[in-house]
The first five atom37 places (N, CA, C, CB, O) and aatype in JSON, in Angstrom:
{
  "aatype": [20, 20, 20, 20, 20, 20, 20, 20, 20, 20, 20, 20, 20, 20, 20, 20, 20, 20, 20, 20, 20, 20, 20, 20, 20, 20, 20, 20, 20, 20, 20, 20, 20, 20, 20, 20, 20, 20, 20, 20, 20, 20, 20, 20, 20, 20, 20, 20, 20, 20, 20, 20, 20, 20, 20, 20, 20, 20, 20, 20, 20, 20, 20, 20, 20, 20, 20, 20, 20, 20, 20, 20, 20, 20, 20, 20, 20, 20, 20, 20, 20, 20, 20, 20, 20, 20, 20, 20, 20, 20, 20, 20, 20, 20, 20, 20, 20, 20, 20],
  "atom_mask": [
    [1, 1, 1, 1, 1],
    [1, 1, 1, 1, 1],
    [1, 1, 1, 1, 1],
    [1, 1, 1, 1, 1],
    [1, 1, 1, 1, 1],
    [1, 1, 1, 1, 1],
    [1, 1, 1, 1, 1],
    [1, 1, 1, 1, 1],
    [1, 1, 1, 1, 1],
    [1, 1, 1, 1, 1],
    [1, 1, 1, 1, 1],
    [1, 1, 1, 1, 1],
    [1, 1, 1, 1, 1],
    [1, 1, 1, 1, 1],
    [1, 1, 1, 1, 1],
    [1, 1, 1, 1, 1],
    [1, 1, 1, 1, 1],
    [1, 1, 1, 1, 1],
    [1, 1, 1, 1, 1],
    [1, 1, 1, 1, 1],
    [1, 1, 1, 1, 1],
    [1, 1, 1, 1, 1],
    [1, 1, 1, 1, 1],
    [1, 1, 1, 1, 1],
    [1, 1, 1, 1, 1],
    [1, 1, 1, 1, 1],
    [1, 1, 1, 1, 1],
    [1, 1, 1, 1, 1],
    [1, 1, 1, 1, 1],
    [1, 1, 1, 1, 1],
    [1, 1, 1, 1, 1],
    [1, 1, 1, 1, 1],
    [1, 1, 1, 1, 1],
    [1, 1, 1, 1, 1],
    [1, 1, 1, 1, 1],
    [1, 1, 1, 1, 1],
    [1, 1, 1, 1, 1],
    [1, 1, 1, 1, 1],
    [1, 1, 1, 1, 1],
    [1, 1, 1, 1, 1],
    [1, 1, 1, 1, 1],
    [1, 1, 1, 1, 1],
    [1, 1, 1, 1, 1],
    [1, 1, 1, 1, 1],
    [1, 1, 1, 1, 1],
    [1, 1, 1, 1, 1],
    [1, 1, 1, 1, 1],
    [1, 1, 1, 1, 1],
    [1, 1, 1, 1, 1],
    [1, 1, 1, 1, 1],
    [1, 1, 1, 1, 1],
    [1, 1, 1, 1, 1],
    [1, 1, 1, 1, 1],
    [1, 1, 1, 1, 1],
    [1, 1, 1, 1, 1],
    [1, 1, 1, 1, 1],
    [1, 1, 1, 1, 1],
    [1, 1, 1, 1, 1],
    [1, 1, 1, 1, 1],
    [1, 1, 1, 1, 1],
    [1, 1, 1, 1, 1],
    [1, 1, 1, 1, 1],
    [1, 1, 1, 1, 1],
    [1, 1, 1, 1, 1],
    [1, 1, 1, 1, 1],
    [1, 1, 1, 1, 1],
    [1, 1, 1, 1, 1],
    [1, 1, 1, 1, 1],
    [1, 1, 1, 1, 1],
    [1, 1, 1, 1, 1],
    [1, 1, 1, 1, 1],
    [1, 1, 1, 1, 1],
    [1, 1, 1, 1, 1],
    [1, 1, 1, 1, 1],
    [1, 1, 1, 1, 1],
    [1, 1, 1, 1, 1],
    [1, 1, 1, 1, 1],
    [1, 1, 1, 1, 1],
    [1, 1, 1, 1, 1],
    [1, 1, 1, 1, 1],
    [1, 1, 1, 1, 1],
    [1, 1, 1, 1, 1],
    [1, 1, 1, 1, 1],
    [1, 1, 1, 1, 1],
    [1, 1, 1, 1, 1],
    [1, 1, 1, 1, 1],
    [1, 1, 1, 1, 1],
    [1, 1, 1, 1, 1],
    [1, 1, 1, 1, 1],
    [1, 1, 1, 1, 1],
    [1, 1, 1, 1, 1],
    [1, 1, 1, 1, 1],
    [1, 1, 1, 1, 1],
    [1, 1, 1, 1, 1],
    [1, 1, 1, 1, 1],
    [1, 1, 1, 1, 1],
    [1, 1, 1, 1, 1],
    [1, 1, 1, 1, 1],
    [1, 1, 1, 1, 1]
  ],
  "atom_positions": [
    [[33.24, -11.33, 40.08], [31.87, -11.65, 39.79], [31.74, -13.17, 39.7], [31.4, -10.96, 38.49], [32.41, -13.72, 38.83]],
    [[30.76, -14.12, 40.69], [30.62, -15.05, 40.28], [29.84, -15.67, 38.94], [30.38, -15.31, 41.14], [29.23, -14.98, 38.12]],
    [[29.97, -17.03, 38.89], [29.35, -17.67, 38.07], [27.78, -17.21, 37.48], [29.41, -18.81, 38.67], [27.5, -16.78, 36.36]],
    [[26.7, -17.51, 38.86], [25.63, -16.66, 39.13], [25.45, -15.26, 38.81], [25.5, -16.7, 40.23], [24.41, -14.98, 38.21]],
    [[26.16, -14.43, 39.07], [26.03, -13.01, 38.88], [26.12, -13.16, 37.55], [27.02, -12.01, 39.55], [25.18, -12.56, 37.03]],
    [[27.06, -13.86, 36.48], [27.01, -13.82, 35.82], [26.0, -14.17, 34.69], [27.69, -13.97, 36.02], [25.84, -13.55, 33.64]],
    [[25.33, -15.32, 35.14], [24.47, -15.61, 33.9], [23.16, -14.67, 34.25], [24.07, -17.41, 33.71], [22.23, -14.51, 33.47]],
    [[23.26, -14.03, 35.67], [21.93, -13.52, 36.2], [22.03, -12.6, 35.17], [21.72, -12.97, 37.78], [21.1, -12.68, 34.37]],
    [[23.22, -11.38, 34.85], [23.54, -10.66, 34.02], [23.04, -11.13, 32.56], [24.83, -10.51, 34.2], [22.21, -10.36, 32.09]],
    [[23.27, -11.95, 31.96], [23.09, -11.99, 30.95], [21.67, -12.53, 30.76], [24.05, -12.53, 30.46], [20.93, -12.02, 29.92]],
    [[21.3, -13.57, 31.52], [19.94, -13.24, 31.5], [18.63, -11.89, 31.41], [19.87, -13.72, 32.36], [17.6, -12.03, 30.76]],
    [[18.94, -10.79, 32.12], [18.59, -9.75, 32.26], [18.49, -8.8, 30.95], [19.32, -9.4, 33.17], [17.6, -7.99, 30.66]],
    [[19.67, -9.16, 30.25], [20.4, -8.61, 29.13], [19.67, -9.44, 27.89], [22.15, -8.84, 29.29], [19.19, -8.94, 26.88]],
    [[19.72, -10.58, 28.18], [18.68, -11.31, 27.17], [17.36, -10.67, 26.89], [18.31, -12.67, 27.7], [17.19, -9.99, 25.88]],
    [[16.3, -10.92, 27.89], [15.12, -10.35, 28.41], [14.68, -9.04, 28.3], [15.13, -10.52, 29.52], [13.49, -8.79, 28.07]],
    [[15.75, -7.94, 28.47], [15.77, -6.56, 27.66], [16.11, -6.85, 26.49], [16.68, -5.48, 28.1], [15.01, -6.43, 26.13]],
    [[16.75, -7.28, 25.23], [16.93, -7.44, 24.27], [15.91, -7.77, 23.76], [17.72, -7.98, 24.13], [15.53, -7.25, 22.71]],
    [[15.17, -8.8, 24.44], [13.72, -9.4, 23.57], [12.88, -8.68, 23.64], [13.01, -10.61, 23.93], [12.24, -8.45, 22.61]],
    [[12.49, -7.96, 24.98], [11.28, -6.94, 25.06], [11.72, -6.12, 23.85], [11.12, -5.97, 26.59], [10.79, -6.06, 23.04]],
    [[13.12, -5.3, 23.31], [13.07, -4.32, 22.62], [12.84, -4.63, 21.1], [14.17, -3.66, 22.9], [12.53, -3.81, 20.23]],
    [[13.05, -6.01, 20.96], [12.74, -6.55, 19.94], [11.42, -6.66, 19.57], [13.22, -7.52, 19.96], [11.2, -6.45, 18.37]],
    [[9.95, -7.07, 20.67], [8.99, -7.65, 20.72], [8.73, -6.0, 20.24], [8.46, -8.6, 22.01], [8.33, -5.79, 19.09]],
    [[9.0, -4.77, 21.23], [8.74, -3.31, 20.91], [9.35, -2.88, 19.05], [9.75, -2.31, 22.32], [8.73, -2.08, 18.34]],
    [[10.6, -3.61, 18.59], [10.55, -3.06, 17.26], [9.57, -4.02, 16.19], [12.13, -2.95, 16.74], [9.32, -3.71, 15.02]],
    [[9.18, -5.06, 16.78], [8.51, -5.66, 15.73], [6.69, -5.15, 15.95], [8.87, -7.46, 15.86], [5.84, -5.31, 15.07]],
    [[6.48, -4.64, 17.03], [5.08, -3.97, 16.95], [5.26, -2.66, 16.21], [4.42, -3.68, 18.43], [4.2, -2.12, 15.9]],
    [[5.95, -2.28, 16.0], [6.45, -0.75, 15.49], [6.05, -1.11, 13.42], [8.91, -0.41, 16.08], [5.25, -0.88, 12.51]],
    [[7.14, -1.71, 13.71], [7.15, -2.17, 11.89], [5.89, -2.66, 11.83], [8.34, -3.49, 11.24], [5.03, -2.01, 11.23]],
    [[5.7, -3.5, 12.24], [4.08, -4.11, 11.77], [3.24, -2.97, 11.78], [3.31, -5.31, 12.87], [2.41, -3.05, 10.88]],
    [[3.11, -1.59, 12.69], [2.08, -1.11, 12.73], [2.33, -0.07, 11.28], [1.79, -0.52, 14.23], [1.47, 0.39, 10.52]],
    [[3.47, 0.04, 11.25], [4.04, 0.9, 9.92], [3.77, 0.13, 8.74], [5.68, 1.2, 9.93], [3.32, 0.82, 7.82]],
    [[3.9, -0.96, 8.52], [3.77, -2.12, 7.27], [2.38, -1.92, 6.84], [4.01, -3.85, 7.75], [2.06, -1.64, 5.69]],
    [[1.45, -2.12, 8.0], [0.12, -2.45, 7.95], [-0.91, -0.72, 7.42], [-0.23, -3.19, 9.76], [-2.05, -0.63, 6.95]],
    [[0.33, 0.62, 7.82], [-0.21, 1.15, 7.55], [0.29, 1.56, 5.57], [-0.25, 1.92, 8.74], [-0.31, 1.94, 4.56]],
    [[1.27, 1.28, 5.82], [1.41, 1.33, 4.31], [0.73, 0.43, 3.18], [2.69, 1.14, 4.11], [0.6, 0.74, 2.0]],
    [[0.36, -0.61, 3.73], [-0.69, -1.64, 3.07], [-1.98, -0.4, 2.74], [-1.25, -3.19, 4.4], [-2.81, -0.48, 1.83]],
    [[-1.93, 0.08, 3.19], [-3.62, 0.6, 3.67], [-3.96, 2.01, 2.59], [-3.66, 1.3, 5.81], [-4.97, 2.37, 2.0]],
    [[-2.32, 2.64, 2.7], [-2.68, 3.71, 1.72], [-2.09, 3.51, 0.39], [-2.26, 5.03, 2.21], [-2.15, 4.39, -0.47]],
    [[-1.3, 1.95, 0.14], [-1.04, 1.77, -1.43], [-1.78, 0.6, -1.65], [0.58, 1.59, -1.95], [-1.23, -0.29, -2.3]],
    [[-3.04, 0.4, -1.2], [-4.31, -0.13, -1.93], [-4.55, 0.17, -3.48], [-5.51, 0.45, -1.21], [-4.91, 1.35, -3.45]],
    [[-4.56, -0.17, -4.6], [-4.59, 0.22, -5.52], [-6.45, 1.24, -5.74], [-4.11, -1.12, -6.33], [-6.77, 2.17, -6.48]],
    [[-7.26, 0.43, -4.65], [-8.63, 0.85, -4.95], [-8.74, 2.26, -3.95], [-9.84, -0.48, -4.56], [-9.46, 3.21, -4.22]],
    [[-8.19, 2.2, -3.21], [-7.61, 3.39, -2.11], [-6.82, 4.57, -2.75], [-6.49, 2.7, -0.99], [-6.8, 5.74, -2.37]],
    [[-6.23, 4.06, -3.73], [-5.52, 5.41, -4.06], [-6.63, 5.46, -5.06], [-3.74, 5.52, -4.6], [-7.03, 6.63, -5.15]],
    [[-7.39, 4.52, -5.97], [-8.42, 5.33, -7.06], [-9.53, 6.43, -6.65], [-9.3, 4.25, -7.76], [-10.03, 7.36, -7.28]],
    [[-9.71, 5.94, -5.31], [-11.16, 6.03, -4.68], [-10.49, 7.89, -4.03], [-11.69, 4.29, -3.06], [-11.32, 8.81, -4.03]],
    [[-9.46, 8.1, -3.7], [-8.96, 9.01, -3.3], [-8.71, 10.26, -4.36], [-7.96, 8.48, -2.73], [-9.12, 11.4, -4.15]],
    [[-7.97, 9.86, -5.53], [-7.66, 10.48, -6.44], [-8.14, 10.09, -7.93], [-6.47, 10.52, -6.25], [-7.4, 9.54, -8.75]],
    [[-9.35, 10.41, -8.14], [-9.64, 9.45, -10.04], [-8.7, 10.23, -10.51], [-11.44, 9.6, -11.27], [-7.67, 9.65, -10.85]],
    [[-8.75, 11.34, -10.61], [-8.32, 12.13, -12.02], [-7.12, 11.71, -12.15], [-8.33, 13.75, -12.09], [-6.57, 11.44, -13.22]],
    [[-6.36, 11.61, -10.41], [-4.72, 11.15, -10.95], [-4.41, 10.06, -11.29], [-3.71, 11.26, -10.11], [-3.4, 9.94, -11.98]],
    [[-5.24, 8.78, -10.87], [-5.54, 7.61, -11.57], [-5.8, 7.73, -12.77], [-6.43, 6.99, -11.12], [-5.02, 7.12, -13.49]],
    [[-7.04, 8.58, -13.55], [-7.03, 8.55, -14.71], [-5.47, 9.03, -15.48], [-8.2, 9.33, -14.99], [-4.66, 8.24, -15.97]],
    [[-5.41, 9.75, -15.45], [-3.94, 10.52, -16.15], [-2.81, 9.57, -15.69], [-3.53, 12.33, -15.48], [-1.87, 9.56, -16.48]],
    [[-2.65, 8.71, -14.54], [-1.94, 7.91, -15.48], [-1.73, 6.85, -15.98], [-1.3, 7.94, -15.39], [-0.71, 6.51, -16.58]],
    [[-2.69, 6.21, -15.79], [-3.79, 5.03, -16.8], [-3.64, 5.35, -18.19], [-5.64, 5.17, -16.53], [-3.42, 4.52, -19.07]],
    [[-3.77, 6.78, -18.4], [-3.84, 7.58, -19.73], [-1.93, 7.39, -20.09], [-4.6, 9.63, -19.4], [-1.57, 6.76, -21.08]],
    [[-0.96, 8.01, -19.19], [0.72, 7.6, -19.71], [0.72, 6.33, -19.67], [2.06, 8.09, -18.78], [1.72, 5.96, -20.29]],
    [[0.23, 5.58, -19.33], [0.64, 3.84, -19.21], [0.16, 3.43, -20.59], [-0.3, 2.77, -17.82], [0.78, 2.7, -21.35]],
    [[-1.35, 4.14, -20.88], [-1.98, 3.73, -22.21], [-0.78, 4.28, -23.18], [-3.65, 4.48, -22.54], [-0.02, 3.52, -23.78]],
    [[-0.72, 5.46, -23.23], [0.06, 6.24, -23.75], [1.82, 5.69, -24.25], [-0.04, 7.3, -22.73], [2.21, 5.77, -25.41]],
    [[2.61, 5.2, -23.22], [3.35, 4.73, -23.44], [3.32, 3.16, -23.93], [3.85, 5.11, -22.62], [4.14, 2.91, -24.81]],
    [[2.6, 2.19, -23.54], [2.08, 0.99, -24.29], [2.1, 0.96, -25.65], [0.83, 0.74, -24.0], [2.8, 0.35, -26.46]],
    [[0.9, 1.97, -25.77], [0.22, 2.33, -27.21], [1.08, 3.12, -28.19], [-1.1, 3.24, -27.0], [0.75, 3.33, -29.36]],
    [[2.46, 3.63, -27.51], [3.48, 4.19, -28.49], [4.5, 3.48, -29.34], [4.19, 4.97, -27.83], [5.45, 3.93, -29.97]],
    [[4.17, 2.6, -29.23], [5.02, 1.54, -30.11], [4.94, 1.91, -31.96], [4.21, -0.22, -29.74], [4.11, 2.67, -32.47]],
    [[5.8, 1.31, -32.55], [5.88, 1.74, -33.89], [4.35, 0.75, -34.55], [7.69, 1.31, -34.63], [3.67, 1.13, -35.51]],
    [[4.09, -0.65, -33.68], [2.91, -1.33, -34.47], [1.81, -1.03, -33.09], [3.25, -3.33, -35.03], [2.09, -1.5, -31.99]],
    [[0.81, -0.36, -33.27], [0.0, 0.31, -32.54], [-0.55, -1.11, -31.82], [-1.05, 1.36, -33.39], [-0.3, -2.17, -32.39]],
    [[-0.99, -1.11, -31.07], [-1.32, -2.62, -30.0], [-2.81, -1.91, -29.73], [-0.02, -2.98, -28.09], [-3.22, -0.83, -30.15]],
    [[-3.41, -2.8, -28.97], [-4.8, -2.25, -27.89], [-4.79, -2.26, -26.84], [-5.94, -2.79, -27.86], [-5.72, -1.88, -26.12]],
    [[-3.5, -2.81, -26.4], [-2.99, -2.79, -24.82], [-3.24, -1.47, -24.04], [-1.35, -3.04, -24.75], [-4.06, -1.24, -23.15]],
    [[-2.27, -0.62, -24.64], [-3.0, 0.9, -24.15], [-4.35, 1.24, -24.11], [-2.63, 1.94, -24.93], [-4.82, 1.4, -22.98]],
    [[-5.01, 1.37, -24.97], [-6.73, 2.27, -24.92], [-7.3, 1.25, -23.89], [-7.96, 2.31, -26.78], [-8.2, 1.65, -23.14]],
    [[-6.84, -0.11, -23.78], [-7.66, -0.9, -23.35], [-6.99, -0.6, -21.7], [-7.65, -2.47, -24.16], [-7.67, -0.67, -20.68]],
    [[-6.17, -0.41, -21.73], [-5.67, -0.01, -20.09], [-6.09, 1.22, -19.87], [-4.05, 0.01, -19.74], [-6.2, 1.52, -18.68]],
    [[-6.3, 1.88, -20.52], [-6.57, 3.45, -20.17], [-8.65, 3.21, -19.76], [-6.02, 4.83, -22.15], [-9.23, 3.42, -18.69]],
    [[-9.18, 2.75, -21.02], [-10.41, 2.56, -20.55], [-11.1, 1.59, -19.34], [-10.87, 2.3, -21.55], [-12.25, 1.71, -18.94]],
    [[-10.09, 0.59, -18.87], [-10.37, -0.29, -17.91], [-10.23, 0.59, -16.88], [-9.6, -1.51, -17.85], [-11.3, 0.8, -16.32]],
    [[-9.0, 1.35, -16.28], [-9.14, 2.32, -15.04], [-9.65, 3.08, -14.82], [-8.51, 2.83, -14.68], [-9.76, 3.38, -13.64]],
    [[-10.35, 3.92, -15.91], [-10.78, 5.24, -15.84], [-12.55, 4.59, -15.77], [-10.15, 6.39, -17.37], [-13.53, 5.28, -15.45]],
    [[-12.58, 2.84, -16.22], [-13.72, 2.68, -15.84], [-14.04, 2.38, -14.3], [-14.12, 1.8, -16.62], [-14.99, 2.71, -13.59]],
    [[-12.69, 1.5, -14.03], [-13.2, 1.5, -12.67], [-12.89, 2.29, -11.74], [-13.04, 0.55, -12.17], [-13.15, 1.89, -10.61]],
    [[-12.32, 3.52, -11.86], [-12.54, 4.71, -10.41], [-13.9, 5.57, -11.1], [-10.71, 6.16, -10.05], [-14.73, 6.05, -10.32]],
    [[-14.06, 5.71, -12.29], [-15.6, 6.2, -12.32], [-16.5, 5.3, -11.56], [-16.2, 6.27, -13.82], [-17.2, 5.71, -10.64]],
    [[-16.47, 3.9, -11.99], [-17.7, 2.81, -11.66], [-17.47, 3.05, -9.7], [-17.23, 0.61, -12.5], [-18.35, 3.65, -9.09]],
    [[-16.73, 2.73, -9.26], [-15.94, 2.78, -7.73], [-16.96, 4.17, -6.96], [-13.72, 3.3, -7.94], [-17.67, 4.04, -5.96]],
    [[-16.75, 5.59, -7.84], [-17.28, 6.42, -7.28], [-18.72, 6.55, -7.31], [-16.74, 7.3, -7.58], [-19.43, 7.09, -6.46]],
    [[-19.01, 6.09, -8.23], [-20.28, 6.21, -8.65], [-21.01, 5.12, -7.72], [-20.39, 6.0, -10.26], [-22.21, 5.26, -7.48]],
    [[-20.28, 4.0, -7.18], [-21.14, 2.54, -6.53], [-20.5, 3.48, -4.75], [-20.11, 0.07, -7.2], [-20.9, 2.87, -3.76]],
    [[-19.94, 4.3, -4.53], [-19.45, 4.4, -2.87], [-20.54, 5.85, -2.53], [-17.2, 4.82, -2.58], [-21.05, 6.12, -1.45]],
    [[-20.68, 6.78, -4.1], [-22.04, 7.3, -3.93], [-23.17, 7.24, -4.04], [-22.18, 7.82, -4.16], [-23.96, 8.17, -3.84]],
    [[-23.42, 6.19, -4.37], [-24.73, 5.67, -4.15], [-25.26, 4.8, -3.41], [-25.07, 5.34, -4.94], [-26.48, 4.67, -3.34]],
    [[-24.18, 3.85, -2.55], [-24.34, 3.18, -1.24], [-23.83, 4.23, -0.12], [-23.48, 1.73, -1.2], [-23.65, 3.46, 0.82]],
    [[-23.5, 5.45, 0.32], [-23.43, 6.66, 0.61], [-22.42, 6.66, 1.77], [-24.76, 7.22, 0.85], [-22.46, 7.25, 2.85]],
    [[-21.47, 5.81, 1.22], [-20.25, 5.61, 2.22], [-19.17, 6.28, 1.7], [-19.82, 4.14, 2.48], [-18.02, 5.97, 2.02]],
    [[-19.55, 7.53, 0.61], [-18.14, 8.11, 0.9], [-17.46, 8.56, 2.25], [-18.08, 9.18, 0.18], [-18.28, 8.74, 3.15]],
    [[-16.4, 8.75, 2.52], [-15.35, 9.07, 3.4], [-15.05, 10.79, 3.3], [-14.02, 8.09, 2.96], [-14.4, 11.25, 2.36]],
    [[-15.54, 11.56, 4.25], [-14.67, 12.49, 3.59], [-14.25, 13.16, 4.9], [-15.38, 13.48, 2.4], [-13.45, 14.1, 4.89]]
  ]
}
């Protein structure tokens, strides 16, 4: 094999390497971008309150279990459960729920 053949080779070999590269990095990105999308924090409220609420409610719950009682909890529990109520209540009444 000459010189030529040779780098022609590895050239070739380069050039497939990058296309498969250019092909795994559209892949991940489209996977990344979709996981962005369904661990939205307002995306999963807007999807599920109740399971948002409940566990807004263990987060309060465990916070608020301390031996000197804090307000960290009630106050985390009432901030989420206000905003996937407030969330549903503002996506039904501008009438863009999704379903």
């Amino acid at each position: 094999m000459t010189t030529e053949e040779q780098i022609s080779k590895v050239r070739e070999e380069r050039d497939e390497a990058g296309q498969e590269l250019r092909h795994t990095l559209i892949e991940v990105s489209a996977k990344v971008e979709e996981l962005e999308e369904r661990l939205r924090p307002d995306r999963m409220i807007e999807s599920s309150p109740i399971a948002a609420a409940a566990l807004a409610g263990a987060v309060g719950f465990f916070l608020g279990s301390r031996a000197h009682p804090t307000v960290v909890g009630p106050v985390t529990f009432v901030a989420l459960l206000g905003y996937a109520i407030s969330k549903k209540f503002w996506d039904h009444e501008s009438g863009s729920i999704e379903k």
